[in-house]
RODO-2510 file (C-alpha; in nm, 4 decimals, decimal comma):
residues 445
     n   res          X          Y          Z
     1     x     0,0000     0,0000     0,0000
     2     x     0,2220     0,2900    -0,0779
     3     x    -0,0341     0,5374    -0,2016
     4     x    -0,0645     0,8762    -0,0249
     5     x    -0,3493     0,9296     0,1898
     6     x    -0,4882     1,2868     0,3051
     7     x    -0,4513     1,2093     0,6372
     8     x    -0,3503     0,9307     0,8888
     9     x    -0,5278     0,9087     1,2283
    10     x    -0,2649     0,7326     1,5076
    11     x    -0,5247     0,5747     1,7441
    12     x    -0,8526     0,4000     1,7684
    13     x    -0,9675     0,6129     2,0960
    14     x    -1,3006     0,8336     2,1375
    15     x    -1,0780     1,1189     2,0026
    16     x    -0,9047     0,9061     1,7224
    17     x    -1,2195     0,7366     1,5894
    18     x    -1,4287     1,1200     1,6180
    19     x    -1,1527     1,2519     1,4061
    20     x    -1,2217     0,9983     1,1504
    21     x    -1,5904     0,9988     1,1388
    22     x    -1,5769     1,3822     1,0298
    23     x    -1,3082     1,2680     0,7857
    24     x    -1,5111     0,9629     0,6439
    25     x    -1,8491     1,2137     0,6379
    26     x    -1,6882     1,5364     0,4065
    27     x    -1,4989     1,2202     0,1633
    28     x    -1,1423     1,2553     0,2702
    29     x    -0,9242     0,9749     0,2071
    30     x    -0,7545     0,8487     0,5611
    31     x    -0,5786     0,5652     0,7596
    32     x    -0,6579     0,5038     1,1266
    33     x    -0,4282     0,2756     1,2952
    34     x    -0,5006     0,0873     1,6388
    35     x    -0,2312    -0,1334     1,7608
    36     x    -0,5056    -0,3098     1,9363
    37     x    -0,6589    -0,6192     1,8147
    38     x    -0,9541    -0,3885     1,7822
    39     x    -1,0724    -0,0501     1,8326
    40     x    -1,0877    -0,0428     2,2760
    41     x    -0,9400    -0,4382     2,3001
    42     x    -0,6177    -0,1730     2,4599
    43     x    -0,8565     0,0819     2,6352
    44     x    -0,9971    -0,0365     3,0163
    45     x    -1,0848     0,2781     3,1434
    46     x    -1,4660     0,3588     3,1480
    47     x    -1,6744     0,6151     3,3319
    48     x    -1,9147     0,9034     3,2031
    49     x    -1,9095     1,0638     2,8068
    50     x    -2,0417     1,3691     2,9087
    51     x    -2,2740     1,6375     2,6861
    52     x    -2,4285     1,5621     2,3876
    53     x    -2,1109     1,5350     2,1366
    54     x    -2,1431     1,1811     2,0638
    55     x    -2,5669     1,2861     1,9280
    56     x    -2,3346     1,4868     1,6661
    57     x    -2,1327     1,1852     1,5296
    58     x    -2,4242     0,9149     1,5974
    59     x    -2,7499     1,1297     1,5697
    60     x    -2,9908     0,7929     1,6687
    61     x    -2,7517     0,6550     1,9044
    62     x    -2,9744     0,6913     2,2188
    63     x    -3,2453     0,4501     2,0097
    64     x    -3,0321     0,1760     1,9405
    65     x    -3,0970    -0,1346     2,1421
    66     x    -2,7726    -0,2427     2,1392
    67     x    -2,5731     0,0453     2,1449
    68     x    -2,2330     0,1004     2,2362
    69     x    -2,3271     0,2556     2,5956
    70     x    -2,4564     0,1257     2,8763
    71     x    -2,6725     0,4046     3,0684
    72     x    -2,7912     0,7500     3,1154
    73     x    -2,6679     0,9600     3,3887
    74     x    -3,0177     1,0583     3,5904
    75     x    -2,8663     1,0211     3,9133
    76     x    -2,5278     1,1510     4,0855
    77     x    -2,3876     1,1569     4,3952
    78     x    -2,0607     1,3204     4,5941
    79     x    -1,9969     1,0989     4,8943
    80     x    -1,7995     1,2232     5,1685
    81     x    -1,6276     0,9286     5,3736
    82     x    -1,4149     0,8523     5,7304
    83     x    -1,3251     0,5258     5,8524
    84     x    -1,7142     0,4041     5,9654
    85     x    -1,9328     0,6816     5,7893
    86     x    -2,0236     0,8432     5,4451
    87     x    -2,2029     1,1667     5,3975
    88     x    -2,3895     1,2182     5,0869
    89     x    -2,4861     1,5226     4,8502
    90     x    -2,7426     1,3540     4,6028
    91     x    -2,9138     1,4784     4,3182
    92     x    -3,1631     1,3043     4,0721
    93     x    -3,3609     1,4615     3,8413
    94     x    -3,6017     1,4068     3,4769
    95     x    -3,4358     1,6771     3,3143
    96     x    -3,1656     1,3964     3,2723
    97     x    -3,3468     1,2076     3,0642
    98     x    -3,4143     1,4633     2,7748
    99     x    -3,2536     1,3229     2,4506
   100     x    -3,0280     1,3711     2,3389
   101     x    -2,8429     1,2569     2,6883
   102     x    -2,6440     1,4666     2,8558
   103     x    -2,4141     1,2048     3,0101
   104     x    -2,4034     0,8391     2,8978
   105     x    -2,1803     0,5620     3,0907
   106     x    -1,9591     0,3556     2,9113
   107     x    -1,7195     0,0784     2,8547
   108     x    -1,4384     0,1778     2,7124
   109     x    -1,3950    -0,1940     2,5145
   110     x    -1,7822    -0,2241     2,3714
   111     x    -1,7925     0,1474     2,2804
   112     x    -1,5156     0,2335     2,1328
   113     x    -1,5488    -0,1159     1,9288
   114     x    -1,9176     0,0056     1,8507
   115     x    -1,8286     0,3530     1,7593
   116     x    -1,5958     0,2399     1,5040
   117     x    -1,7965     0,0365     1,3893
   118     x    -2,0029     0,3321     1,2991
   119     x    -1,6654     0,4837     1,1215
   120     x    -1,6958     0,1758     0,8891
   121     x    -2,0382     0,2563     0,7660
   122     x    -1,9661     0,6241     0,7296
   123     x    -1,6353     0,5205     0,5098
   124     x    -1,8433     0,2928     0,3034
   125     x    -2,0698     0,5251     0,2550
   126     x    -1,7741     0,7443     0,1155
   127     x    -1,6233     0,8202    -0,2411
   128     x    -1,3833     0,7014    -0,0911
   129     x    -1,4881     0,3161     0,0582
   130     x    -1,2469     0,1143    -0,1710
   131     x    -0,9560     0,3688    -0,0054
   132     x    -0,9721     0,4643     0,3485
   133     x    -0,9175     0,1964     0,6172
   134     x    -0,9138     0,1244     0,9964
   135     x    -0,6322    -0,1131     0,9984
   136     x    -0,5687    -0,2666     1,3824
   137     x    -0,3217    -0,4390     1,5399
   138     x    -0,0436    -0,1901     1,4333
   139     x     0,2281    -0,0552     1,5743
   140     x     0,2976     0,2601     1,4440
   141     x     0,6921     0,3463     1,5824
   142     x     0,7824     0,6564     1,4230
   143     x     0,6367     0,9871     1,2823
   144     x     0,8191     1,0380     0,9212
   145     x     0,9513     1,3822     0,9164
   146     x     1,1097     1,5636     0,6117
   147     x     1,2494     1,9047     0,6766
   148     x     1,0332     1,9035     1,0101
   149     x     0,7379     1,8699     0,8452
   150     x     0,5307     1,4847     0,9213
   151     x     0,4596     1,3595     0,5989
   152     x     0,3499     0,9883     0,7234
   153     x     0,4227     0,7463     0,9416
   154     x     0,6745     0,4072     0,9969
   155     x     0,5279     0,0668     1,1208
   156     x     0,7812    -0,1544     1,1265
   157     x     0,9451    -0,2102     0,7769
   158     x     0,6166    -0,0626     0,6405
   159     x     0,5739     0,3173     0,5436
   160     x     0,2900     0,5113     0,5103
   161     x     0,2498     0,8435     0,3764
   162     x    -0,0154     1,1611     0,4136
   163     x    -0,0235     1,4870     0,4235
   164     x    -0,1190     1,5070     0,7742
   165     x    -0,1116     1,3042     1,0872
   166     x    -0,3224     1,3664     1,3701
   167     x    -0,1842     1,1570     1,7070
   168     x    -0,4674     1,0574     1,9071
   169     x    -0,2378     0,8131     2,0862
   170     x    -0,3393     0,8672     2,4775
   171     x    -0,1822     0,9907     2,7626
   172     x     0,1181     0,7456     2,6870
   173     x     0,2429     0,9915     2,4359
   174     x     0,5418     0,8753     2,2876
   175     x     0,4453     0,9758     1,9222
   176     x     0,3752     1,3426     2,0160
   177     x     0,7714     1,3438     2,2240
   178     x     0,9126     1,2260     1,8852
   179     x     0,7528     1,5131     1,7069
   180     x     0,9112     1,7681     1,9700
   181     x     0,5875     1,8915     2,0919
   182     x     0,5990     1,7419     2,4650
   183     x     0,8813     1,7439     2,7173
   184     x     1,0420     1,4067     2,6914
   185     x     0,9896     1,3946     3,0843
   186     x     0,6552     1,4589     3,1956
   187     x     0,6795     1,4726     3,6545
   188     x     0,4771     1,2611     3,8580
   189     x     0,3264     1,5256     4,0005
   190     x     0,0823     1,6004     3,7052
   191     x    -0,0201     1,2252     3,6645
   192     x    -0,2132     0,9735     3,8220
   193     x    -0,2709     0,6246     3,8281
   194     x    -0,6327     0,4667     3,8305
   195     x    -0,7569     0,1169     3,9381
   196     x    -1,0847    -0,0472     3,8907
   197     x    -1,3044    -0,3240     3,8949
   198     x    -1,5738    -0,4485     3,7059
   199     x    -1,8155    -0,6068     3,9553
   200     x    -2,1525    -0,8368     3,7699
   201     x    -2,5069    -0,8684     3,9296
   202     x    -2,7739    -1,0096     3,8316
   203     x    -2,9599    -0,6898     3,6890
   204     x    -3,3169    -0,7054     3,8575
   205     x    -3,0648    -0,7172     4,1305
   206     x    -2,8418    -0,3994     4,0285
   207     x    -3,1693    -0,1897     3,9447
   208     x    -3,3347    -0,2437     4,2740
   209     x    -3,0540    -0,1837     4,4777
   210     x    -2,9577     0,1393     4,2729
   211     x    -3,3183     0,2337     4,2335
   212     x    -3,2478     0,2438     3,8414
   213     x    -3,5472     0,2558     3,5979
   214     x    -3,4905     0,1505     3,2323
   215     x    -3,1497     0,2513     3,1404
   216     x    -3,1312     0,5375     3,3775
   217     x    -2,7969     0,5002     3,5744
   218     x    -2,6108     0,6614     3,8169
   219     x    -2,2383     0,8266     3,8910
   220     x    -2,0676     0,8189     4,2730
   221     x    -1,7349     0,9960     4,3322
   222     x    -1,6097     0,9308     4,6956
   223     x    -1,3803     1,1908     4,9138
   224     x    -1,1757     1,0829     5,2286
   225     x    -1,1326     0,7079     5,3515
   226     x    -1,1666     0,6156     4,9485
   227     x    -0,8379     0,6745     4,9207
   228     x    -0,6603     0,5914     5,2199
   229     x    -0,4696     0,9115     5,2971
   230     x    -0,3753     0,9694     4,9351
   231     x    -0,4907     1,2063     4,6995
   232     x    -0,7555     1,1034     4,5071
   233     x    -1,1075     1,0311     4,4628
   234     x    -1,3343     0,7193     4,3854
   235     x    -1,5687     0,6391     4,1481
   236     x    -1,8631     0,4018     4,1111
   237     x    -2,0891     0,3833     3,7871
   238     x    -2,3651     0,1702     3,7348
   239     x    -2,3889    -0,0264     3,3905
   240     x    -2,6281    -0,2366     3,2124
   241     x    -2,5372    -0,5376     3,4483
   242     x    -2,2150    -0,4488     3,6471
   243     x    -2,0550    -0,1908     3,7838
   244     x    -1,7506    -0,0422     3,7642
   245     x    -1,5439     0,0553     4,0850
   246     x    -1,2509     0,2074     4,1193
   247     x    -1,0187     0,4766     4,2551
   248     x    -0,7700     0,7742     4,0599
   249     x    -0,4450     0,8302     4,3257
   250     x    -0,2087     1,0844     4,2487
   251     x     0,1574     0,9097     4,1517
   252     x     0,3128     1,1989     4,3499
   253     x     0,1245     1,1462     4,6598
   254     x     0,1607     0,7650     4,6021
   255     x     0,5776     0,7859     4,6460
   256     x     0,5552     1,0333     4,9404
   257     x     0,3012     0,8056     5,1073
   258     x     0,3483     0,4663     5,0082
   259     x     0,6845     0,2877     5,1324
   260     x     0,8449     0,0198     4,9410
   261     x     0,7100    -0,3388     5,0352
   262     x     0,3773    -0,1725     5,2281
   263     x     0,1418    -0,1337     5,0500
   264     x     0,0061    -0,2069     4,7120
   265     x    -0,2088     0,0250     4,5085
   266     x    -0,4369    -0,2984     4,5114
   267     x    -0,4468    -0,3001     4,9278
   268     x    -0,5970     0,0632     4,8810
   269     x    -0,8635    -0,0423     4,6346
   270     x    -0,9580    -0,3693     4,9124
   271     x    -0,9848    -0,1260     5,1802
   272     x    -1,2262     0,1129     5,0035
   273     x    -1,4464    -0,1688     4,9422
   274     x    -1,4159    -0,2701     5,3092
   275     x    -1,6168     0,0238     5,4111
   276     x    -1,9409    -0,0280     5,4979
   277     x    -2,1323     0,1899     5,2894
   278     x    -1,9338     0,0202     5,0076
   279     x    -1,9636    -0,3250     5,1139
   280     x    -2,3142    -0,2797     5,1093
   281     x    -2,3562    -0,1744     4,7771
   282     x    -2,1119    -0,4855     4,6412
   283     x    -2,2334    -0,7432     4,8479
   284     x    -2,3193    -1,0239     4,5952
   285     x    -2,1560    -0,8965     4,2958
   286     x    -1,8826    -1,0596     4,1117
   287     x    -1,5453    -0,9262     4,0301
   288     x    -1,5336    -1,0374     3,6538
   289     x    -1,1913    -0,7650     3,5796
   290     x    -0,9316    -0,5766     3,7457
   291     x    -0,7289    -0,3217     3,5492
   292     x    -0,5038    -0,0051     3,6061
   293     x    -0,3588     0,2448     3,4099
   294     x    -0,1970     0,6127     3,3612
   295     x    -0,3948     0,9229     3,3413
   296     x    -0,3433     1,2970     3,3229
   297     x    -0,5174     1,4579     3,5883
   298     x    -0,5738     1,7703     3,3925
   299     x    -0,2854     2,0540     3,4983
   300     x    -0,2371     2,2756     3,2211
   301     x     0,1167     2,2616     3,2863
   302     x     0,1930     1,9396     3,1198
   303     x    -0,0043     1,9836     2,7999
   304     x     0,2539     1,9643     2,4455
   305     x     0,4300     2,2821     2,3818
   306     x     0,1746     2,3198     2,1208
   307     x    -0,1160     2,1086     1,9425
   308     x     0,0232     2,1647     1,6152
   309     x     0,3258     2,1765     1,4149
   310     x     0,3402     2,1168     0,9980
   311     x     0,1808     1,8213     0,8755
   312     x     0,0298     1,7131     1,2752
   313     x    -0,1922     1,7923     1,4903
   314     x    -0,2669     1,6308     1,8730
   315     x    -0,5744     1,5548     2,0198
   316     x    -0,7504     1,3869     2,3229
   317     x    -0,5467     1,2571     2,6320
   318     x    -0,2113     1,2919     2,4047
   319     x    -0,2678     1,6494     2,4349
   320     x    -0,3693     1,6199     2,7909
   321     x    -0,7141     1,7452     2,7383
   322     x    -0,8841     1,6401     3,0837
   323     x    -1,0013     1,7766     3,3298
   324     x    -1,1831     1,7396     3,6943
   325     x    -1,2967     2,0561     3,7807
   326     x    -1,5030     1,8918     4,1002
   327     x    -1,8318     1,8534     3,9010
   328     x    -1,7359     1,5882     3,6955
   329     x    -1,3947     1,4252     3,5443
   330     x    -1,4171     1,5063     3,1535
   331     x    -1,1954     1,3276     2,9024
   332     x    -1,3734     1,1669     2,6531
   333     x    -1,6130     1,4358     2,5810
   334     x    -1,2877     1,6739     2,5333
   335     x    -1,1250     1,3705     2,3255
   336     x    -1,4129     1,3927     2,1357
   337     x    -1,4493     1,7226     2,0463
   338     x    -1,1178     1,7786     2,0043
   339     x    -1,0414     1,5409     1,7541
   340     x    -1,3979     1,6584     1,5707
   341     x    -1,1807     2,0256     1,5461
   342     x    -0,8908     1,8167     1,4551
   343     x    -1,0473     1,6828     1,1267
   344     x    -1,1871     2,0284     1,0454
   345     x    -0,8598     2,1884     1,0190
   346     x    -0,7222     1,8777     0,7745
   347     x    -1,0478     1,9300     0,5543
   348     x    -0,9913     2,2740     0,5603
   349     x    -0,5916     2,2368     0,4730
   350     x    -0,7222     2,0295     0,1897
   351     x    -0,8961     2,3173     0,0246
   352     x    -0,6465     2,4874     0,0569
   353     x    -0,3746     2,2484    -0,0668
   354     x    -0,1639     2,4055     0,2777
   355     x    -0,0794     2,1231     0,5644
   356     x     0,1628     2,4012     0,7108
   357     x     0,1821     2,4872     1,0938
   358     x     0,0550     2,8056     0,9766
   359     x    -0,2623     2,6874     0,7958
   360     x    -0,3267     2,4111     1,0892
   361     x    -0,3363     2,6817     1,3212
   362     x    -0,6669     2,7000     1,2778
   363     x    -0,7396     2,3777     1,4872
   364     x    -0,5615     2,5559     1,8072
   365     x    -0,7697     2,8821     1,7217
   366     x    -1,1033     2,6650     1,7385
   367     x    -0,9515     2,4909     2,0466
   368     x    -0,9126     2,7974     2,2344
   369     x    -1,2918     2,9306     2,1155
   370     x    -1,4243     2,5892     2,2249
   371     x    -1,5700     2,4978     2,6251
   372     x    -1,2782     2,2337     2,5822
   373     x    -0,9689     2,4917     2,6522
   374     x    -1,2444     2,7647     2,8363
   375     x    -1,3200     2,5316     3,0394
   376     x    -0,9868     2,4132     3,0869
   377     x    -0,8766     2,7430     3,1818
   378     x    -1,1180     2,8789     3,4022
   379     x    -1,1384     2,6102     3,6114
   380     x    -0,7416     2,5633     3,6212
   381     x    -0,7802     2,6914     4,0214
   382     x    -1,0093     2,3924     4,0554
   383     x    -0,7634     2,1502     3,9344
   384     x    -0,5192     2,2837     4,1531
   385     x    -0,7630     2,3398     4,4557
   386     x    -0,8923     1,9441     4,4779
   387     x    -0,4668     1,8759     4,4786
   388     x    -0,5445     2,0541     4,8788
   389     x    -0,4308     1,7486     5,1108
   390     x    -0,7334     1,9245     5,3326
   391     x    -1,0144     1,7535     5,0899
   392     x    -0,9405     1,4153     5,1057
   393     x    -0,8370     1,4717     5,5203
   394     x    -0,9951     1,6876     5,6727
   395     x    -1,3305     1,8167     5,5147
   396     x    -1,4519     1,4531     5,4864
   397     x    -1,3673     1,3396     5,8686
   398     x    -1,5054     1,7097     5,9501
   399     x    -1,8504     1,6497     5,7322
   400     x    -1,9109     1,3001     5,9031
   401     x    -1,8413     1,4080     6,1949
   402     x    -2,0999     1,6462     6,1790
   403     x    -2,3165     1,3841     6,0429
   404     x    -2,3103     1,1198     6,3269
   405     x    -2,3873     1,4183     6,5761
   406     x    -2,6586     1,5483     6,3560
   407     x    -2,8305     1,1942     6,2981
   408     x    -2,7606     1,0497     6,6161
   409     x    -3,0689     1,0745     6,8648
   410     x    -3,0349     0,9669     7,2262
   411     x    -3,2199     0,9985     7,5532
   412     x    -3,0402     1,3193     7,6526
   413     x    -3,0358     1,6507     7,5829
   414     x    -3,0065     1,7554     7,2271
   415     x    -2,6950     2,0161     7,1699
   416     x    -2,8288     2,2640     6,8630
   417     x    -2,6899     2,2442     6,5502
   418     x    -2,4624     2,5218     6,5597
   419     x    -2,3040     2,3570     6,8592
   420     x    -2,2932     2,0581     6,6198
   421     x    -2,0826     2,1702     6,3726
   422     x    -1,8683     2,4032     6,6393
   423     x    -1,7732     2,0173     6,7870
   424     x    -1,6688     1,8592     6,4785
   425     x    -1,4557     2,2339     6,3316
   426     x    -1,2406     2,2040     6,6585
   427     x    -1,1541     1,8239     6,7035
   428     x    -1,0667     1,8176     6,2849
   429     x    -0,9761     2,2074     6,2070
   430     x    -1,0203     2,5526     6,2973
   431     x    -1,2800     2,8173     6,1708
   432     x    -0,9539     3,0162     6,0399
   433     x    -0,8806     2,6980     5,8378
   434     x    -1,1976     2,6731     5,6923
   435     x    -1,2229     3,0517     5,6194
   436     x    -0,9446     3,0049     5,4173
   437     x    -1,0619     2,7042     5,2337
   438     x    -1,3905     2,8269     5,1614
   439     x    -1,2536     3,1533     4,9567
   440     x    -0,9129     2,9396     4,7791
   441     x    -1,2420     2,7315     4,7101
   442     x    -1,5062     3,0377     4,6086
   443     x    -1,1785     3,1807     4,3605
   444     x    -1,1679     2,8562     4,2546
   445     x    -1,4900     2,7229     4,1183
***
C-alpha cells in the first residue's frame, strides 16, 4: 500500500475514531491505525461521556438497542467518607433524561469497538470506501519527518504516507515526544494512576438496589477514607449489568506516602471496598476484571508545547485534554471534540492544498474558542484546589463528623446544631482553616 493518503489518524480512541468519522463524512481519504486487536481491546478505562457530542457523530444513538453505551446519567452523587461513615450530597432529576443525553456511561472496550464500527459505515458510505481503512493491530513506531514537516508514518518495515497526521495516541504519548511537541519527561506530580473493577449482578438485582429505571444510571465519586490518605477520589458507575469501581491516586502522593514493600495500590482499592457503605452496595456482585492504568489529571502545565506543528496535529489525552474541575472528570467528551476540530482543520488544509503549521493553526484557534480549553482554563484553580491534602483529610472526617452528631438521637439533651458543627470544626480544624478554604475554594470554582 504505498499510495498517499490525506490524512492518517494514530489511534482507535473516542478522540481518534471522532476525528475519523468527520473525515469519512466530508470524503477525505484516511488511515486510522489501532495497535489493538480492535478498536478499545487496549482501552480499560470507562466512566461518564459527558454532553451531547457523541448525538453529533451518531445522531440515533440513544435509540439503538444495542448500542455502544450502557446508561444514562439521571442520578449523581458526591460521597464524603471517614473510617465508619459516608455523607452524601445527592441529586436526581427528569431533566436527565431529555434526549439527546447529557451524560451516557460507558465501557471503554464495547464502545469504542461500537463507535468504530459506525466509522466503517460512514467510510463505506464514502467516495472514498475502496480507499480509506481502519487497519488494527499496528504498531505505528515513528512519525516520518522531512524538513520538520510529518509527511506519514513508519510501522515496522512498512511506510505510510499523508499529508497530515493527527496523534490521538493517549496519555502514553510517545508519538507526540518524537515530534518535539511534549517534554520528553513529563513529573509525577501532574499524573495519576487509576484502578478499577468491574463487579456483575444479576440486573433485577443492580436496578433495585440502585433504584435504576430503564437505562437510567447513576455516577458516585467518593472523598476521604476512598483513598486511604492519598490524593484522590473514587468512582462508582452503574452499567447495564455491572458496575464499575474504582479509585484515581495521584503518583506523586503515592511515592511520598506509600513505602516500598507496604502497601500495594491494590491493598488501597480492598480497603475502600471494606467500608461499609461500600460493602453494602457490592455485596453479591462478582469481580469479573481488574485493570489499572496512567492518566493525566488535567494541569495545564503538562499539555505539548503546542497542538500543532506542519503536517500534525494532537488531540484527546495525548494532548492532555482532561479535566476534573469537582463537578465531573471530563476526558472523553474533550477527546471527542477535540479530535472533531482536529479533522476540520485537515479538511480545511485540503482546500487549501496548505498542511503548514501556519494553515493548521486553525485547529488551536477553534480549540481555544471551544468549552474544551475555556473550560480548561477557568477552572485551572479547581484543578489545583482538589490537589489541597485538606479535601481528602480533613473536610470529609469534619462532614461526618458532623453527620453522626446530627443523625444520632439519644435519651439526653439535644446540643443545637450550631453547637454541632462548632464540635466537629475544633476536634478536625479551625474556623480560620476553613475561612481560608472556603474563599481558595469560592476563587476557585
Amino acid at each position: 500500500m504505498d499510495e498517499k493518503f490525506d490524512c492518517i489518524v494514530i489511534g482507535g480512541g473516542v478522540a481518534g475514531l471522532s476525528a475519523a468519522m468527520t473525515l469519512a463524512r466530508n470524503n477525505m481519504k484516511f488511515l486510522l491505525i489501532e495497535r489493538g486487536e480492535f478498536s478499545g481491546s487496549k482501552n480499560v478505562s470507562g466512566g461518564v461521556l459527558w454532553g451531547d457530542g457523541l448525538a453529533s457523530l451518531v445522531p440515533d444513538y440513544q435509540d439503538e438497542e444495542d448500542g455502544g453505551w450502557e446508561r444514562f446519567i439521571n442520578h449523581r452523587r458526591l460521597t464524603f467518607m471517614d473510617g465508619q461513615s459516608a455523607f452524601s450530597i445527592d441529586f436526581k432529576s427528569d431533566h436527565f433524561e431529555e434526549k439527546p443525553y447529557k451524560g451516557v456511561i460507558v465501557l471503554r472496550a464495547k464502545f469504542d469497538n461500537w463507535l468504530a464500527g459506525k466509522v466503517q459505515e460512514a467510510i463505506d458510505a464514502s467516495d472514498y470506501a475502496e480507499d480509506s481503512f481502519i487497519a488494527t493491530s499496528i504498531l505505528v513506531e515513528e512519525v516520518l519527518m522531512e524538513n520538520g514537516k510529518a509527511v506519514g508514518i513508519r510501522a515496522g518495515e512498512e511506510k505510510f504516507h499523508a499529508d497530515c497526521v493527527i496523534l490521538a495516541e493517549g496519555v502514553n504519548n510517545l508519538l507526540t515526544r518524537q515530534v518535539g511537541l511534549q517534554d520528553q519527561y513529563v513529573p509525577a506530580d501532574y499524573l495519576a494512576t487509576g484502578v478499577k473493577e468491574i463487579i456483575r449482578f444479576d440486573r433485577k438485582v443492580l436496578e433495585d438496589r440502585f433504584q435504576l429505571d430503564g437505562l437510567s444510571g447513576m455516577s458516585n465519586e467518593f472523598l476521604g477514607f476512598a483513598t486511604d490518605g492519598i490524593e484522590g477520589g473514587g468512582f462508582l458507575y452503574t452499567n447495564r449489568d455491572s458496575i464499575s469501581l474504582g479509585l484515581v491516586l495521584g503518583m506523586k502522593s503515592m511515592r511520598e506516602k506509600m513505602k516500598p514493600n507496604d502497601r500495594k495500590i491494590y491493598d488501597i482499592l480492598t480497603h475502600f471496598k471494606q467500608h461499609p457503605a461500600v460493602k453494602d452496595m457490592i455485596r453479591g456482585g462478582e469481580v469479573v476484571e481488574y485493570s489499572g492504568h496512567a492518566v493525566s489529571t488535567g494541569d495545564m502545565r503538562v499539555m505539548p508545547k503546542e497542538v500543532y506543528a506542519d503536517g500534525v496535529l494532537i488531540a484527546g489525552e495525548a494532548a492532555n485534554l482532561l479535566m476534573n474541575s469537582g463537578k465531573a472528570i471530563q476526558g472523553m467528551d474533550y477527546a471527542l471534540h477535540s479530535g472533531v476540530l482536529a479533522a476540520e482543520a485537515v479538511i480545511d488544509a485540503k482546500k487549501k492544498g496548505d498542511f503548514s503549521a501556519a494553515s493548521l493553526k486553525q485547529y488551536r484557534e477553534a480549540l481555544e474558542d471551544s468549552f474544551v480549553m475555556k473550560d480548561m482554563r477557568n477552572f485551572q484553580k479547581a484543578v489545583h484546589f482538589l490537589h489541597s491534602e485538606q479535601l481528602f483529610g480533613m473536610v470529609p472526617n469534619l462532614v461526618c463528623d458532623f453527620g453522626r452528631q446530627f443523625f444520632t438521637i439519644e435519651n439526653k439533651p439535644t446540643p443545637k446544631t450550631g453547637k454541632m458543627l462548632s464540635n466537629a470544626v475544633k476536634r478536625h480544624s479551625s474556623y480560620t482553616e476553613l475561612l481560608k478554604l472556603g474563599i481558595k475554594g469560592a476563587r476557585a470554582l
